[in-house]
N, CA, C and O atoms as CSV, one atom per row, in Angstrom:
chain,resi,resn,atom,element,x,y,z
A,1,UNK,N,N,119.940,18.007,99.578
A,1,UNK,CA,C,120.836,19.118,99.609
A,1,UNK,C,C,120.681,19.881,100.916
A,1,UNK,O,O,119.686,20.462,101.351
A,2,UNK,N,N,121.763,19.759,101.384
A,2,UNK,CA,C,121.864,20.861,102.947
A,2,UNK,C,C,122.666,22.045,102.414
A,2,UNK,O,O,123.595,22.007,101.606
A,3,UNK,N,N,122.121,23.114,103.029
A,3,UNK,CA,C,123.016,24.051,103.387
A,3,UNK,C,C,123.681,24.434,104.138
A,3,UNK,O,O,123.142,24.465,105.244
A,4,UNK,N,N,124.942,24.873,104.115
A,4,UNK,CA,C,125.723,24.642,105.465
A,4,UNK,C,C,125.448,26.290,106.204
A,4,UNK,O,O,125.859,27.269,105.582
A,5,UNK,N,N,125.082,26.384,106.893
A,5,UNK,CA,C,124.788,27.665,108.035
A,5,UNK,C,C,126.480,28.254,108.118
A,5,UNK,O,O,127.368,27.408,108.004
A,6,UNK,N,N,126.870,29.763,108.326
A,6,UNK,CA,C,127.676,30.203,108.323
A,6,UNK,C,C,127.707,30.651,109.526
A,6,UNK,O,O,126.741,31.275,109.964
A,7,UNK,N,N,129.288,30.317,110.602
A,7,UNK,CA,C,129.237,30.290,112.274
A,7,UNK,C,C,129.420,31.721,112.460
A,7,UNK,O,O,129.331,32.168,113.604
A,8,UNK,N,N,129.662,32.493,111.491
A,8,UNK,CA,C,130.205,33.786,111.477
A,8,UNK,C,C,128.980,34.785,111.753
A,8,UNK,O,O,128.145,33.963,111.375
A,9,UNK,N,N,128.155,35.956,112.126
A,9,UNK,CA,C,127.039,36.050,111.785
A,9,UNK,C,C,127.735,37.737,112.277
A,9,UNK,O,O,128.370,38.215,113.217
A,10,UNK,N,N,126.885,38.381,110.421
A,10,UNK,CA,C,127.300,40.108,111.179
A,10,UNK,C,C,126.624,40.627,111.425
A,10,UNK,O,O,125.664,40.625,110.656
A,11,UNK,N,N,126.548,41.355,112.467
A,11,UNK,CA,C,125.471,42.273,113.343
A,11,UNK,C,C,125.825,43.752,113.266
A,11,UNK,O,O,126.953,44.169,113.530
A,12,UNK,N,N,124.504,44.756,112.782
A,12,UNK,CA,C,124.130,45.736,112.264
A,12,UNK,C,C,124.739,46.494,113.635
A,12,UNK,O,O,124.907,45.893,114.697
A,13,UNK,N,N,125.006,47.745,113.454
A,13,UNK,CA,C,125.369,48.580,113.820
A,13,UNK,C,C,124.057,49.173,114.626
A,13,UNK,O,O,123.025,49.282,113.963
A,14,UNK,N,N,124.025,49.632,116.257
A,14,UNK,CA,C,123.290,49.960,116.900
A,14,UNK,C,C,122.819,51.265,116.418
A,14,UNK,O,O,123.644,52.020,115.904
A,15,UNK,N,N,121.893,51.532,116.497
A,15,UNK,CA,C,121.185,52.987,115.253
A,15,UNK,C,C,120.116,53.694,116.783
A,15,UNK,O,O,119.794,54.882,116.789
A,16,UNK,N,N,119.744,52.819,117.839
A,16,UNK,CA,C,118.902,53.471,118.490
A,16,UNK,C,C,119.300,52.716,120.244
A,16,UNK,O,O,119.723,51.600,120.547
A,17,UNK,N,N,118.932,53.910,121.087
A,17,UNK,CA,C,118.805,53.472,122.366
A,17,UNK,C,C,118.086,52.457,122.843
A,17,UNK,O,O,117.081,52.233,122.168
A,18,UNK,N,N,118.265,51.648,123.919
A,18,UNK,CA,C,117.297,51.200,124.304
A,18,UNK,C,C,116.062,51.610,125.398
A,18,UNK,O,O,116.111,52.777,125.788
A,19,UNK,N,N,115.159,50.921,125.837
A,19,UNK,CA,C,114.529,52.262,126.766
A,19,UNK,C,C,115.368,52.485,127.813
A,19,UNK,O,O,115.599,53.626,128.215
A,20,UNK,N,N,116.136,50.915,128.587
A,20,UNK,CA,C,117.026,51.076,129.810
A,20,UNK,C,C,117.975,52.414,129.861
A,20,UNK,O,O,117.916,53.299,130.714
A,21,UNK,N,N,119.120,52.323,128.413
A,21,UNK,CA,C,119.389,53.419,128.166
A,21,UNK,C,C,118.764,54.540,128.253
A,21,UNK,O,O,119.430,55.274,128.983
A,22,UNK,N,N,117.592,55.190,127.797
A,22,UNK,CA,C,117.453,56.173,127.797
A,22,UNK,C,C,116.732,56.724,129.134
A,22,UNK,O,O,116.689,57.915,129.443
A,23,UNK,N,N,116.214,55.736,129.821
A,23,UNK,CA,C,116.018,56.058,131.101
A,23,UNK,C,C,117.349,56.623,131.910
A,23,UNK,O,O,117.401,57.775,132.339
A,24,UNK,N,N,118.221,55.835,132.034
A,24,UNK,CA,C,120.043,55.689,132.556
A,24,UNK,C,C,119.919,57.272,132.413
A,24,UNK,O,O,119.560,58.018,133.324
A,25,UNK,N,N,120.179,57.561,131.467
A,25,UNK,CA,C,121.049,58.290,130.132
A,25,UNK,C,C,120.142,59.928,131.155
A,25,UNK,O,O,120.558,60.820,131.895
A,26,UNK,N,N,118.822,59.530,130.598
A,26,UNK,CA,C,118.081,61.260,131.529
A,26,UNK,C,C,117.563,61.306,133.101
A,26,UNK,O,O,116.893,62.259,133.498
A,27,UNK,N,N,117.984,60.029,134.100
A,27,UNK,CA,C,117.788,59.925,135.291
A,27,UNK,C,C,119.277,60.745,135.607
A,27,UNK,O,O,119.351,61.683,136.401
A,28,UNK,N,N,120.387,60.229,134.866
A,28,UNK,CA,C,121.614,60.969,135.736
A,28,UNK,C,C,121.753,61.790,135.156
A,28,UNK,O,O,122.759,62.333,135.613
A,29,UNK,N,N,121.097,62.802,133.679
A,29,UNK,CA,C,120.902,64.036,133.663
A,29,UNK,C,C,120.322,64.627,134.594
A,29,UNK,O,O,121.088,65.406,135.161
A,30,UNK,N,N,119.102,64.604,135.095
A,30,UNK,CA,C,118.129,64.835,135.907
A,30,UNK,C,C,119.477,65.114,137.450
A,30,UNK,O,O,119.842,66.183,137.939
A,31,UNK,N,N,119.780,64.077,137.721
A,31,UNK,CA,C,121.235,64.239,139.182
A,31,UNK,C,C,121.991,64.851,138.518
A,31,UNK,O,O,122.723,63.893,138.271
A,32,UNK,N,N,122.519,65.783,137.925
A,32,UNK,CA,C,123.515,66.461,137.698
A,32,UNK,C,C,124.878,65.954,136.915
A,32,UNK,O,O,125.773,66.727,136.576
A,33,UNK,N,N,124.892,64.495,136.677
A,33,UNK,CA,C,125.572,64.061,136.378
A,33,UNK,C,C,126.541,64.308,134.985
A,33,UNK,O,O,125.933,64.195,133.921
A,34,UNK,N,N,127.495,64.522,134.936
A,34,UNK,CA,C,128.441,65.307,133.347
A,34,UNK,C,C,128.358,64.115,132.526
A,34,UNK,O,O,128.408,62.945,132.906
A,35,UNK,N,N,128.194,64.670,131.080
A,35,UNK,CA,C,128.322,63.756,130.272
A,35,UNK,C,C,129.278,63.160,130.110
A,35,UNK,O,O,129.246,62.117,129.457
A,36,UNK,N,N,130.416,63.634,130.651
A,36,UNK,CA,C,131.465,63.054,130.270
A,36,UNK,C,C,131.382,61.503,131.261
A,36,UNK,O,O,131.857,60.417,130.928
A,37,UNK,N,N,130.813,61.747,132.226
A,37,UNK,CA,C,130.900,60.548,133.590
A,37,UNK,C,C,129.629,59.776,132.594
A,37,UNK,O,O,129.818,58.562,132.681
A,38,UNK,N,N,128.652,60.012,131.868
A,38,UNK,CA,C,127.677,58.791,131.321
A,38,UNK,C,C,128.413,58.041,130.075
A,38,UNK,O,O,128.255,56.844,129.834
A,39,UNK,N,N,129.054,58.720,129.490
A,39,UNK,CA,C,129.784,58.576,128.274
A,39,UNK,C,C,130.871,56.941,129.157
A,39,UNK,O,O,130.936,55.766,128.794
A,40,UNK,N,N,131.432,57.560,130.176
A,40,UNK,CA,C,132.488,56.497,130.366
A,40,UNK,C,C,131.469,55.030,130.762
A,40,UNK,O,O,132.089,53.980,130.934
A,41,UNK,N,N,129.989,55.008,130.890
A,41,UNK,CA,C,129.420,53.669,130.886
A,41,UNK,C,C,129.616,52.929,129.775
A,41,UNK,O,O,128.891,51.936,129.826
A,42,UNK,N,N,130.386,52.971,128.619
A,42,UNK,CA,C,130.214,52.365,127.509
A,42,UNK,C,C,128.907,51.951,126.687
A,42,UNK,O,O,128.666,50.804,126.309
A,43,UNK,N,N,127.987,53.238,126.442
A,43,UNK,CA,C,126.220,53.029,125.876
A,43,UNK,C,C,126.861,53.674,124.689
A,43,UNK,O,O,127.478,54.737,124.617
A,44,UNK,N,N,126.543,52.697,123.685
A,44,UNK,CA,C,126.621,53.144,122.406
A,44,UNK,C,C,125.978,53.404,121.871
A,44,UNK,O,O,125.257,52.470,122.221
A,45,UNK,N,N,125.041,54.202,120.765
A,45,UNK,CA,C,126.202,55.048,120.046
A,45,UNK,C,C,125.995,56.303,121.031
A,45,UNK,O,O,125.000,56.759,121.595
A,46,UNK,N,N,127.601,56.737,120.996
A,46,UNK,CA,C,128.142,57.918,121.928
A,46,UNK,C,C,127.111,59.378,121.266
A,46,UNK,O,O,126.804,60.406,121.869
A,47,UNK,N,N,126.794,58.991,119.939
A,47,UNK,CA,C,126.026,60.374,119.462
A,47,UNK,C,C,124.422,60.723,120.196
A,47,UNK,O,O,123.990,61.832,120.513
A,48,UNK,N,N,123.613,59.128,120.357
A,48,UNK,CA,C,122.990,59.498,120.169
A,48,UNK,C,C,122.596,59.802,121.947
A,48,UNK,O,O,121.662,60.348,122.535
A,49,UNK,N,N,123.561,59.282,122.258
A,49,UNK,CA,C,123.514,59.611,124.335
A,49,UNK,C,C,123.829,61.086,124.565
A,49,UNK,O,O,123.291,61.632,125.528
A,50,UNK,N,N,124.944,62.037,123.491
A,50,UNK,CA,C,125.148,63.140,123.803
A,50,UNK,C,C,123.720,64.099,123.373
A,50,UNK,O,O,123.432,65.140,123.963
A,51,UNK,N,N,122.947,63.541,122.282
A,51,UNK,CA,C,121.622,63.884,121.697
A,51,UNK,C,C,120.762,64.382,122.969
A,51,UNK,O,O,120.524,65.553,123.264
A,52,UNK,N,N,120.172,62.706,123.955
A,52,UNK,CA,C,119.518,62.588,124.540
A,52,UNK,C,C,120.199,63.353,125.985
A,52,UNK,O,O,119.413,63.742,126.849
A,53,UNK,N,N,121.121,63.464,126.104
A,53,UNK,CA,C,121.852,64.519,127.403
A,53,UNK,C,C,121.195,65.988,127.010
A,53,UNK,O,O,120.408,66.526,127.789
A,54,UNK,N,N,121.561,66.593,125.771
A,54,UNK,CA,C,121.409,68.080,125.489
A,54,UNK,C,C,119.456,68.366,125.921
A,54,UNK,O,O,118.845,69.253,126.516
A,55,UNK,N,N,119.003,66.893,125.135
A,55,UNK,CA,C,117.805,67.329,124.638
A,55,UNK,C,C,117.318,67.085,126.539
A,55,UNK,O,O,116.470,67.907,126.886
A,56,UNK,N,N,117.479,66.729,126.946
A,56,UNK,CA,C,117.132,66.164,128.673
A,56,UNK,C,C,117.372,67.106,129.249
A,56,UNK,O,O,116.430,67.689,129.786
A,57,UNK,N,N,118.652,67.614,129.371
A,57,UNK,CA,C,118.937,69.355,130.181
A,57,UNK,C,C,118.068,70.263,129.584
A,57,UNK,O,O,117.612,71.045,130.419
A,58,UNK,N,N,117.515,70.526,128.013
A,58,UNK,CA,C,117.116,71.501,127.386
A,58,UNK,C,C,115.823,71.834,128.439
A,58,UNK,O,O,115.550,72.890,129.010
A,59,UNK,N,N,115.209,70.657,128.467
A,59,UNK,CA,C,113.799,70.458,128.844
A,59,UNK,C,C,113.606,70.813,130.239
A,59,UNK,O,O,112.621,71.325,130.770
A,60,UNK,N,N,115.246,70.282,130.980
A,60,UNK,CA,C,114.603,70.788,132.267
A,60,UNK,C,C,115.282,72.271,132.803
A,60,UNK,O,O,115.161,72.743,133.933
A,61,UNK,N,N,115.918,72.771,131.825
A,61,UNK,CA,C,115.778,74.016,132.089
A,61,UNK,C,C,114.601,74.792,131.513
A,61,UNK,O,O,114.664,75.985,131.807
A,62,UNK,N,N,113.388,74.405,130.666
A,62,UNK,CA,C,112.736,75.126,130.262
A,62,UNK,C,C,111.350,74.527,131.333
A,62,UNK,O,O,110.227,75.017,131.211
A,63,UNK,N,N,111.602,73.606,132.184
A,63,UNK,CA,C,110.138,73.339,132.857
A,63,UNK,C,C,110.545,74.638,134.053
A,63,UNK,O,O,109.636,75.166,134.694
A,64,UNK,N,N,112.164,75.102,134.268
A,64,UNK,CA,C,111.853,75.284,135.810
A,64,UNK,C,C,112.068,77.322,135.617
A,64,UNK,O,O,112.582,78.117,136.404
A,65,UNK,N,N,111.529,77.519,134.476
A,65,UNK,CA,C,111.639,78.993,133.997
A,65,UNK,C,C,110.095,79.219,134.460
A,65,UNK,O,O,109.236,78.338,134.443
A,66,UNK,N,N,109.904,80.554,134.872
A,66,UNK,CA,C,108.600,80.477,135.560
A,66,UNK,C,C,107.887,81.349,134.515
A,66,UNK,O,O,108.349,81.905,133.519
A,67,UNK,N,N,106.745,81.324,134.965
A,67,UNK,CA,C,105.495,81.604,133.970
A,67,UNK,C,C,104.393,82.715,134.759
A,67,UNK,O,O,104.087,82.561,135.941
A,68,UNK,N,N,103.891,83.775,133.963
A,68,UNK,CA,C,103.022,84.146,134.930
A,68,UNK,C,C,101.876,83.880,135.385
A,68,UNK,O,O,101.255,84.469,136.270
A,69,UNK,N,N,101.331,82.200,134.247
A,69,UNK,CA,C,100.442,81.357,134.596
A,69,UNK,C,C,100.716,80.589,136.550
A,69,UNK,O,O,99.933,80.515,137.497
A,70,UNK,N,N,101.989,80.223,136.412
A,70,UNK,CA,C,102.298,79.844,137.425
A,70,UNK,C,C,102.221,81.039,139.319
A,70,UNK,O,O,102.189,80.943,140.546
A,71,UNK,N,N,102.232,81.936,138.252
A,71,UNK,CA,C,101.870,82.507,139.535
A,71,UNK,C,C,100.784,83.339,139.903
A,71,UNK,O,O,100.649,84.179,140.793
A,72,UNK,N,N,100.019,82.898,138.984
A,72,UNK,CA,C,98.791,83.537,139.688
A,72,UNK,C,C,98.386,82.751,140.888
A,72,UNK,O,O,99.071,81.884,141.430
A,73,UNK,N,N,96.990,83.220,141.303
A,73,UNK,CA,C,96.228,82.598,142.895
A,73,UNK,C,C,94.996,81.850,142.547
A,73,UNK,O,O,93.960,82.367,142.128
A,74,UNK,N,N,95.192,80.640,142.749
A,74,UNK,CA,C,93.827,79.888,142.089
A,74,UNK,C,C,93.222,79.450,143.288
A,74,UNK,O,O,93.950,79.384,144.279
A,75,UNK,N,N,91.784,79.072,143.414
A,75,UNK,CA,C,91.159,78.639,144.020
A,75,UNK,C,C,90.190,77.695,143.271
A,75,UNK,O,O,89.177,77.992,142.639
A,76,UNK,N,N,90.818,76.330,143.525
A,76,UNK,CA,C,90.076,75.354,143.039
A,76,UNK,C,C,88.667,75.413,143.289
A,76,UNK,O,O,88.025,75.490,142.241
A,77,UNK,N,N,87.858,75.401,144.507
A,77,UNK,CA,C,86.798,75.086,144.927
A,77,UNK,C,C,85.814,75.954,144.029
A,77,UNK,O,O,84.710,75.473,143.776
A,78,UNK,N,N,86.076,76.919,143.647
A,78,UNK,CA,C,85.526,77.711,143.365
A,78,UNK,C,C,86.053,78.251,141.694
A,78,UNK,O,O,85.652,79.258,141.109
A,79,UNK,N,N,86.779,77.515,141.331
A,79,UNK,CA,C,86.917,77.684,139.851
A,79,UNK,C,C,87.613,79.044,139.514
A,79,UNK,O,O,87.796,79.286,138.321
A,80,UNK,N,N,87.950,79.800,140.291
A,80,UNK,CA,C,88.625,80.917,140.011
A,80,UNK,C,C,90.480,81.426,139.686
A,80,UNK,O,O,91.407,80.629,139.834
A,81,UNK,N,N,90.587,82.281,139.424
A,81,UNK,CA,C,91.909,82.588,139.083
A,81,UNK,C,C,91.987,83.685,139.196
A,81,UNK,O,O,91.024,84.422,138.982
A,82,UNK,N,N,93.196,84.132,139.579
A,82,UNK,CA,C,93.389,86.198,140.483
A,82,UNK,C,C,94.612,86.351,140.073
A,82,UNK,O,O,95.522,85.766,140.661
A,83,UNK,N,N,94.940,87.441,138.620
A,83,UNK,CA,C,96.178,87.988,138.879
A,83,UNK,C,C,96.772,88.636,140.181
A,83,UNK,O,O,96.405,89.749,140.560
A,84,UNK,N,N,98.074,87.591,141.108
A,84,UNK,CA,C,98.517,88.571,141.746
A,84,UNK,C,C,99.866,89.626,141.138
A,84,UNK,O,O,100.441,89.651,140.050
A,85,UNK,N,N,100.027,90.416,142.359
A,85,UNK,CA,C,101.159,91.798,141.889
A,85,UNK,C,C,102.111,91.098,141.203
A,85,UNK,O,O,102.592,91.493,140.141
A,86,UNK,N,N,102.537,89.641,141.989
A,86,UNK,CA,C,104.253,88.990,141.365
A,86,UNK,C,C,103.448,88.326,139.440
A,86,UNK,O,O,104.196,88.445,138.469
A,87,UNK,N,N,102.459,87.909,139.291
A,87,UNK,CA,C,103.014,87.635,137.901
A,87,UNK,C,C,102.114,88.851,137.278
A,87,UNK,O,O,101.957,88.639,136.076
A,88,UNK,N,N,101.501,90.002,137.686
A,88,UNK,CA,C,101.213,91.235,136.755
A,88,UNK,C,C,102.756,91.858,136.422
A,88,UNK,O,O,103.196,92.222,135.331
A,89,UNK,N,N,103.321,91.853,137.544
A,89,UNK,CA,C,104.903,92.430,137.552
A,89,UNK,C,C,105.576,91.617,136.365
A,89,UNK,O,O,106.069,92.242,135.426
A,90,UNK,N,N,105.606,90.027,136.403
A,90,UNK,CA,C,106.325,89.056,135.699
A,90,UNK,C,C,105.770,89.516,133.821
A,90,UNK,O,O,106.417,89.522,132.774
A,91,UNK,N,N,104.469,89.811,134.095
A,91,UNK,CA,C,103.711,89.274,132.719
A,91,UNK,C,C,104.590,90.785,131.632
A,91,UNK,O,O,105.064,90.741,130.497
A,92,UNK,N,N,104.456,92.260,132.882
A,92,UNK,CA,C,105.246,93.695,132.270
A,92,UNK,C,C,106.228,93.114,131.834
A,92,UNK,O,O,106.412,93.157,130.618
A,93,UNK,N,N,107.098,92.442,132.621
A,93,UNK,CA,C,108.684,92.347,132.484
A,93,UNK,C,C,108.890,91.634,131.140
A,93,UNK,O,O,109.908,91.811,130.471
A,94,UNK,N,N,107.922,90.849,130.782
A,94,UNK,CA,C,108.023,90.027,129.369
A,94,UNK,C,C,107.562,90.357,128.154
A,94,UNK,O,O,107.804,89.783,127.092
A,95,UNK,N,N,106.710,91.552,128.392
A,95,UNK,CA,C,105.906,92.155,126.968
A,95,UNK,C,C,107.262,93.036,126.340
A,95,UNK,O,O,108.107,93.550,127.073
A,96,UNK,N,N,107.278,93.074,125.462
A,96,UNK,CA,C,107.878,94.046,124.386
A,96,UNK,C,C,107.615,95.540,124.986
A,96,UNK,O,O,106.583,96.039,125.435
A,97,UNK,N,N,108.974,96.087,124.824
A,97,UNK,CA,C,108.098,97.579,124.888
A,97,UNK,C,C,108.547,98.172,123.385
A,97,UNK,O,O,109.583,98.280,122.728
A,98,UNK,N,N,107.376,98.433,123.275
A,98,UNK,CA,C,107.087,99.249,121.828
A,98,UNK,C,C,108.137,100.621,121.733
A,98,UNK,O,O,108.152,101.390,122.694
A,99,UNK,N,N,108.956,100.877,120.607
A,99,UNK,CA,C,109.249,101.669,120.543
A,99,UNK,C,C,109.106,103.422,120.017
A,99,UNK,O,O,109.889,104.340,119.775
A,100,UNK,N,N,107.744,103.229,120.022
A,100,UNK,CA,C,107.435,104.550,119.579
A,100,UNK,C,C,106.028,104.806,120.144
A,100,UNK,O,O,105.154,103.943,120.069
A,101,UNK,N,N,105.871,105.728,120.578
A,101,UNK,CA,C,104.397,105.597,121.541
A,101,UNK,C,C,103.675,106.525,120.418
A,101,UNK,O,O,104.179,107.115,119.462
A,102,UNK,N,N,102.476,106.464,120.806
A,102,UNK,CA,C,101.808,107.317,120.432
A,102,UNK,C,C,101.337,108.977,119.915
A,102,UNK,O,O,100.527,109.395,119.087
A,103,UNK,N,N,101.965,109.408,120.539
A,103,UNK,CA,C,102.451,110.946,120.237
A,103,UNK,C,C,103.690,110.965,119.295
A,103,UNK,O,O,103.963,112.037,118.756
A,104,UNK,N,N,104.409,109.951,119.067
A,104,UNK,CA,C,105.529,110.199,118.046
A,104,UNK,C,C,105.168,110.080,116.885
A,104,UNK,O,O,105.798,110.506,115.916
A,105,UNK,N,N,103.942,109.394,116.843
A,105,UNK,CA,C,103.349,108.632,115.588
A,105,UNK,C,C,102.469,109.951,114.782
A,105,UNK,O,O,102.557,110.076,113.561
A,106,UNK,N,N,101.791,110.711,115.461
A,106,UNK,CA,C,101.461,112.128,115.017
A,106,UNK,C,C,102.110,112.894,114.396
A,106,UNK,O,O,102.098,114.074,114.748
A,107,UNK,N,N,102.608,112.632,113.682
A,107,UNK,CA,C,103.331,113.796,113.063
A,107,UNK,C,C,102.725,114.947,112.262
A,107,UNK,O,O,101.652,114.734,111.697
A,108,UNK,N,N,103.390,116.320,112.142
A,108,UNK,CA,C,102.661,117.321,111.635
A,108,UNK,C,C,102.775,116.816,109.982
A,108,UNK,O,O,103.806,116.680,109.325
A,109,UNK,N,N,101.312,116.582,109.538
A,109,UNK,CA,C,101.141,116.361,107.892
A,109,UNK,C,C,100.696,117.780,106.755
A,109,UNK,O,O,99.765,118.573,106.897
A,110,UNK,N,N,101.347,117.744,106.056
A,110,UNK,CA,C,101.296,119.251,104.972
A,110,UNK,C,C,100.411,118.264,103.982
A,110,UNK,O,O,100.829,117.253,103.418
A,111,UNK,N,N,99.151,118.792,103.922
A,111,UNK,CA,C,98.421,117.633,102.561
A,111,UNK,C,C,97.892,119.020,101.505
A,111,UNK,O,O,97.151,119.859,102.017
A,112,UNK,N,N,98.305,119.174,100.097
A,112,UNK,CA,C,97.497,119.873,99.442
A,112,UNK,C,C,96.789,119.033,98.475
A,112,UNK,O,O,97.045,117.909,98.044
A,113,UNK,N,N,95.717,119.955,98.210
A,113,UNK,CA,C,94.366,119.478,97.677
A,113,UNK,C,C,94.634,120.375,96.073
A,113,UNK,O,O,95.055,121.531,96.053
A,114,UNK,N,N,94.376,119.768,95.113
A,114,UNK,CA,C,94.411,120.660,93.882
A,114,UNK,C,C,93.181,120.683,93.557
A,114,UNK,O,O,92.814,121.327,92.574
C-alpha cells in the first residue's frame, strides 16, 4: 500500500519576523526612514513591522533624553563622580515641587482637654 503524497501543500500564515527583517525594519528606523516607505518593501505581516517601527522610534527617543547621570564629571582614574551646575540644575528641573511647604502645614490648632 502506497500513499499518494498531495502536490498541493498549505502553508501557515507568517506569525513572526525574521531576524533579516527585523534588522531591515529598525536600521531604516534608526535613518529616518517613514513607515510608510518600509511598508512598500512587501515584509509581511504589515502589523507586526508597524509594531517593531513604533517600538524602535520609542526607544530611540528615550536613549537620546538626557539624564542628570549623564551629566555629571567623572574621572575614571580615580573612581570619582562630581555633581556639576548643568545636571544639579537638570536634577531641580525634574523633582516635583511640593505643593504646600512647610509653614502652611502649621496650622493654628484649638485642642480642649476635658
Amino acid at each position: 500500500m502506497v500513499r499518494k503524497q498531495s502536490s498541493s501543500k498549505k502553508t501557515k500564515p507568517k506569525t513572526e519576523l525574521t531576524e533579516l527583517e527585523k534588522f531591515y525594519v529598525e536600521q531604516k528606523c534608526r535613518e529616518g526612514v517613514s513607515l510608510a516607505d518600509i511598508k512598500k518593501q512587501n515584509i509581511s505581516p504589515l502589523a507586526l513591522v508597524e509594531q517593531l517601527y513604533k517600538e524602535t522610534s520609542a526607544s530611540m527617543h528615550s536613549e537620546n533624553k538626557p539624564t542628570a547621570g549623564k551629566l555629571m564629571s567623572r574621572n575614571e582614574k580615580y573612581g570619582t563622580v562630581v555633581m556639576t551646575p548643568a545636571s544639579s540644575e537638570f536634577a531641580d528641573s525634574k523633582r516635583p515641587t511640593s505643593k504646600s511647604s512647610k509653614v502652611e502645614k502649621k496650622e493654628t490648632h484649638i485642642h480642649k482637654f476635658r
